[in-house]
N, C-alpha and C positions, 0 to 999 in steps of 0.2 A: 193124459198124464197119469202115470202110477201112484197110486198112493202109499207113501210109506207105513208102513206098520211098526208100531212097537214091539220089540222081544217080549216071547210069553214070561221070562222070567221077570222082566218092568214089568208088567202087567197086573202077572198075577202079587208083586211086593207091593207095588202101588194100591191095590184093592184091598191088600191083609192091612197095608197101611189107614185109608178109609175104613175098613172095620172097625180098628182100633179106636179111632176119631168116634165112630158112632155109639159104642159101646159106649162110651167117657158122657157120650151125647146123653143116652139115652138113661145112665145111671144118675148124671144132676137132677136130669126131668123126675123120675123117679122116686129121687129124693123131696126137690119141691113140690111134688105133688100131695106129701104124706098126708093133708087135710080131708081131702077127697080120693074115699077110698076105691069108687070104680074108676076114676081116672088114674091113680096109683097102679091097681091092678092092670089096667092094661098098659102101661108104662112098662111093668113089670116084665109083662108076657112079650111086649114084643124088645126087650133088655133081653132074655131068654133069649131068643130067636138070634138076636144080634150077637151073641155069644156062640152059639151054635153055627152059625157064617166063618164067622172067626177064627174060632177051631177048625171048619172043616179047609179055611183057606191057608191058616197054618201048616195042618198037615200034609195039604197038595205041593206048598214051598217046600217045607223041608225033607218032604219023600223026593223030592228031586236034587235035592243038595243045595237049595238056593238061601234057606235058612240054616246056619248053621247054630248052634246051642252048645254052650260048654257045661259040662255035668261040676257042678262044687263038689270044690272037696270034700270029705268026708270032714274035716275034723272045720269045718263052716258049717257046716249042717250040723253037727254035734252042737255047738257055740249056739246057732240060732236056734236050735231045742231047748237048749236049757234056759234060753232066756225068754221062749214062751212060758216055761214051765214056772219061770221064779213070777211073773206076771201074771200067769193066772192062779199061783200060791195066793201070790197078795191080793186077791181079789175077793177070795174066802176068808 
C-alpha cells in the first residue's frame, strides 16, 4: 500500500510552526535559568540556533509564496516610532 505524503507546503508551515513553539521553549528556559550562568549560556546558544532554524524556515516559505506578510503602513510605523521614542524619553 502507498504511503500518503504531505504537501511540502504542510510540511514545510508545520515545521516553521514547531520552530516557533521552540524558540517560546527555549527563551522561558533561558530566562529561568538566569541563576546559573553556564546553564543560562547554553540556553542562550542553542535559543540562537533555534532562531536561526526559523529564519531560514521562514524564508524557504515565503520564497515560495506560502507565507505571505503585509508591509504596514507608513503612517503605523510612524505612530509606533514615536511611541518608542516618548518611552525611552521617559526613561532618561
Amino acid at each position: 500500500m502507498a504511503k500518503k505524503q504531505l504537501p511540502d507546503e504542510m510540511m514545510l508551515k508545520d515545521a516553521l510552526a514547531c520552530q516557533k513553539e521552540l524558540t517560546n521553549t527555549y527563551n522561558v528556559a533561558s530566562n529561568e535559568t538566569a541563576g546559573n550562568n553556564g546553564l543560562r549560556s547554553d540556553m542562550l546558544h542553542i535559543l540562537m540556533e533555534e532562531h536561526e532554524l526559523q529564519s531560514a524556515m521562514f524564508n524557504a516559505v515565503q520564497s515560495k509564496g506560502w507565507y505571505q506578510t503585509e508591509q504596514a503602513p507608513m503612517q503605523k510605523i510612524q505612530q509606533t516610532l514615536q511611541q518608542f521614542e516618548q518611552a525611552k524619553n521617559q526613561e532618561q
